[in-house]
Backbone as CSV, one residue per row, in Angstrom:
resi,resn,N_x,N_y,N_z,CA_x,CA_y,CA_z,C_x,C_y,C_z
1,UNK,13.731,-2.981,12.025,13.949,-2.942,13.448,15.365,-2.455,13.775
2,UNK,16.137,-3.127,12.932,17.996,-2.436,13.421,18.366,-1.225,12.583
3,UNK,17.192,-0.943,11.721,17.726,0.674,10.523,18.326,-0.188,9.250
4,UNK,18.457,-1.589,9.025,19.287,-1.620,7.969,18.398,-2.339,6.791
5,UNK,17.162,-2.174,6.702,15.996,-2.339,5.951,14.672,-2.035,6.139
6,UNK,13.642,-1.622,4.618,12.737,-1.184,5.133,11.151,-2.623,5.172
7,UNK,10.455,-2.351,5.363,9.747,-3.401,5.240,8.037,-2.776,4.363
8,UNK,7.136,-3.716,3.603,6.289,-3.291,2.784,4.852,-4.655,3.401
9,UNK,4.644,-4.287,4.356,3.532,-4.924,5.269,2.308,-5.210,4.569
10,UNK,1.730,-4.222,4.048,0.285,-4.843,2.801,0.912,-4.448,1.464
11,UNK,1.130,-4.812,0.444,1.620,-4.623,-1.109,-0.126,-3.971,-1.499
12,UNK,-0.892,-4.507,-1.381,-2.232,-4.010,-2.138,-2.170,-2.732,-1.749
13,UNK,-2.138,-2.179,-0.538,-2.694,-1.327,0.165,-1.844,0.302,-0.458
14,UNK,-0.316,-0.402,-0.048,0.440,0.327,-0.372,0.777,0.416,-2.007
15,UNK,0.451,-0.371,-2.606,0.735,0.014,-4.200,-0.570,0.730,-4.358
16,UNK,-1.765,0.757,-3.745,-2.875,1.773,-4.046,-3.022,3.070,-3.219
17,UNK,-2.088,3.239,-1.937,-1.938,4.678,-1.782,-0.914,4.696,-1.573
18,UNK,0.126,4.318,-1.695,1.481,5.491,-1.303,2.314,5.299,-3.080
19,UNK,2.257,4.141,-3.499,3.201,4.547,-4.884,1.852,5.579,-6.118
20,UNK,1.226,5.994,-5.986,0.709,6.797,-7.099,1.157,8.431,-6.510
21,UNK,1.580,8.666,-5.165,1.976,10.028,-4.696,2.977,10.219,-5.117
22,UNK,3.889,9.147,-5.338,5.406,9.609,-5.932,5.672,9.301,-7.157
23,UNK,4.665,8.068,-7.683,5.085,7.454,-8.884,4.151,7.120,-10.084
24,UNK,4.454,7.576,-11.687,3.301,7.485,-12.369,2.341,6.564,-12.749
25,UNK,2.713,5.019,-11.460,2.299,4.199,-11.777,1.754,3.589,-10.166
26,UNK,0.928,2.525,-10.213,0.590,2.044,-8.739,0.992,0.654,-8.951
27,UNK,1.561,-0.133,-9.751,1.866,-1.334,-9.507,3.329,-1.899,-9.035
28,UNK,2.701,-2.868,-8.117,4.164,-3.062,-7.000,5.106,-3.759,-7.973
29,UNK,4.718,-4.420,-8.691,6.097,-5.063,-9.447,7.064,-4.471,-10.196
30,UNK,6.298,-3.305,-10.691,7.472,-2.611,-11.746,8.437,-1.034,-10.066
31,UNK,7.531,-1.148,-8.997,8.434,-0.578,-8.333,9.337,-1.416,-7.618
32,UNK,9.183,-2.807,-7.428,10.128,-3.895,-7.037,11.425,-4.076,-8.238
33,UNK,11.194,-3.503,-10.052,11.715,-3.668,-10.708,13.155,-2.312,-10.385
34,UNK,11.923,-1.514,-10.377,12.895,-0.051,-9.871,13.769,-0.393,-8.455
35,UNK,13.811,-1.052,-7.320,14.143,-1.020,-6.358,15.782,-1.774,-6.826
36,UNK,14.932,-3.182,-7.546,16.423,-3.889,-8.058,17.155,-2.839,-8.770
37,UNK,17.070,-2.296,-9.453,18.355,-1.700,-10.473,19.207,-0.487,-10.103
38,UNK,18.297,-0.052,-8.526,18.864,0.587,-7.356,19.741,0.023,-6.337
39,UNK,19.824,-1.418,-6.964,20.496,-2.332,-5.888,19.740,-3.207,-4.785
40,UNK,18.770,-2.393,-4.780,18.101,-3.349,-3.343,17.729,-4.424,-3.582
41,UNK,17.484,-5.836,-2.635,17.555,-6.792,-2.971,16.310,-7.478,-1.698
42,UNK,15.378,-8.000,-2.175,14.517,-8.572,-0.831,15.271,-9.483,-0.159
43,UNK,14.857,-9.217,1.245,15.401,-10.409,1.896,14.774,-11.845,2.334
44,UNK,15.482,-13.047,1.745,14.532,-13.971,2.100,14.403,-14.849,3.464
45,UNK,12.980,-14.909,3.578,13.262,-15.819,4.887,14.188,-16.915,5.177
46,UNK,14.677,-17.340,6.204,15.978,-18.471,6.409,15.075,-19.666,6.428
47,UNK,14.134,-19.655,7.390,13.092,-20.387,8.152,12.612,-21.109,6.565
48,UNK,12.247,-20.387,5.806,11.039,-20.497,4.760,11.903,-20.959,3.437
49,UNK,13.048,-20.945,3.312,14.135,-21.152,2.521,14.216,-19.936,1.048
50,UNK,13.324,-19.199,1.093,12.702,-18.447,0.105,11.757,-19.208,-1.010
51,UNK,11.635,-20.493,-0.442,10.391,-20.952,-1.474,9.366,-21.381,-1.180
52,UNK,8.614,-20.669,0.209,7.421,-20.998,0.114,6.730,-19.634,0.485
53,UNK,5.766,-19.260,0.099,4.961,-17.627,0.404,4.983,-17.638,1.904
54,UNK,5.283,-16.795,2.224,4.707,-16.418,3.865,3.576,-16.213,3.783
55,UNK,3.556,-16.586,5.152,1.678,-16.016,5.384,1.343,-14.655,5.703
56,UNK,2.302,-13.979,5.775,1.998,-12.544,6.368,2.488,-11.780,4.931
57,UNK,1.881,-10.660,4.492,1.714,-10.120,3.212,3.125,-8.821,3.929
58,UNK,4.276,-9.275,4.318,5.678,-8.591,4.634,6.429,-8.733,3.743
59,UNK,7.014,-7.710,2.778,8.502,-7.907,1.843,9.268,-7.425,2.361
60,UNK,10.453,-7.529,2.755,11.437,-6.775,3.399,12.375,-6.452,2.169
61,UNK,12.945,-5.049,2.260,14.252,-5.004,1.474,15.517,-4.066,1.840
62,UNK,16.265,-4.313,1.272,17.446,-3.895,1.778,18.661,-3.858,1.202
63,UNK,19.640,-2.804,1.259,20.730,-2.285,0.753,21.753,-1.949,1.584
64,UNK,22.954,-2.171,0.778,24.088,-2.022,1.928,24.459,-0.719,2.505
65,UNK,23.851,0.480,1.504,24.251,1.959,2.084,22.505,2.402,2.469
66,UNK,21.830,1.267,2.740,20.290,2.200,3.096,20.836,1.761,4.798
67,UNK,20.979,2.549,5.355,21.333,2.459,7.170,20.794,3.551,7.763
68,UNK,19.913,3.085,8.468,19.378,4.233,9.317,20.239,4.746,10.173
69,UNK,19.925,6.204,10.136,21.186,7.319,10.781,22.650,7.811,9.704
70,UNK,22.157,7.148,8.960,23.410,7.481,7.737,23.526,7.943,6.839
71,UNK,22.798,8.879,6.643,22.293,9.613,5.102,22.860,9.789,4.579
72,UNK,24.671,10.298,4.997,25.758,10.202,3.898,26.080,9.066,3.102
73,UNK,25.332,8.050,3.441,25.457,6.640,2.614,24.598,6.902,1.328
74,UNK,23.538,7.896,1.154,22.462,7.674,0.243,23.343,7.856,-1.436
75,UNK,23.908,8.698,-1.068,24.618,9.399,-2.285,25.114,8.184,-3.191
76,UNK,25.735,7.431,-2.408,25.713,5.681,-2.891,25.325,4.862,-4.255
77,UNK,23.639,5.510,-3.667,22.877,4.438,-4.308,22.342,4.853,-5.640
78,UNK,22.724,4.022,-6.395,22.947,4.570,-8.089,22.137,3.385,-8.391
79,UNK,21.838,3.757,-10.152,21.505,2.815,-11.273,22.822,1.953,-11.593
């Protein structure tokens, strides 16, 4: 909503059509593995303390140079 994370609303849906277009694999965990070592980090609910599942199938994640409108930030984001 503010540009400074993206969000992953169905994991099933989206690990069965959008990660096999870019990636040689469709499973969300090893692209959650890839996201960490890019830096990104999920964000956890405050409300929920991060230890109980939400009910809504939402991961949010986010990085300090992923800012919407800022693309000169991308260059940033390394292994």
């Amino acid at each position: 909503q503010n540009g400074t994370s993206f969000h992953v609303f169905d994991q099933g849906r989206f690990a069965k059509e959008v990660l096999p277009k870019y990636f040689k694999h469709n499973n969300m965990a090893s692209f959650v593995r890839q996201l960490n070592m890019y830096g990104f980090r999920k964000v956890v609910n405050i409300e929920q303390g991060g230890l109980v599942k939400p009910e809504r199938d939402d991961t949010e994640f986010q990085h300090l140079c992923f800012l919407q409108g800022h693309e000169h930030l991308l260059e940033h984001i390394k292994r």
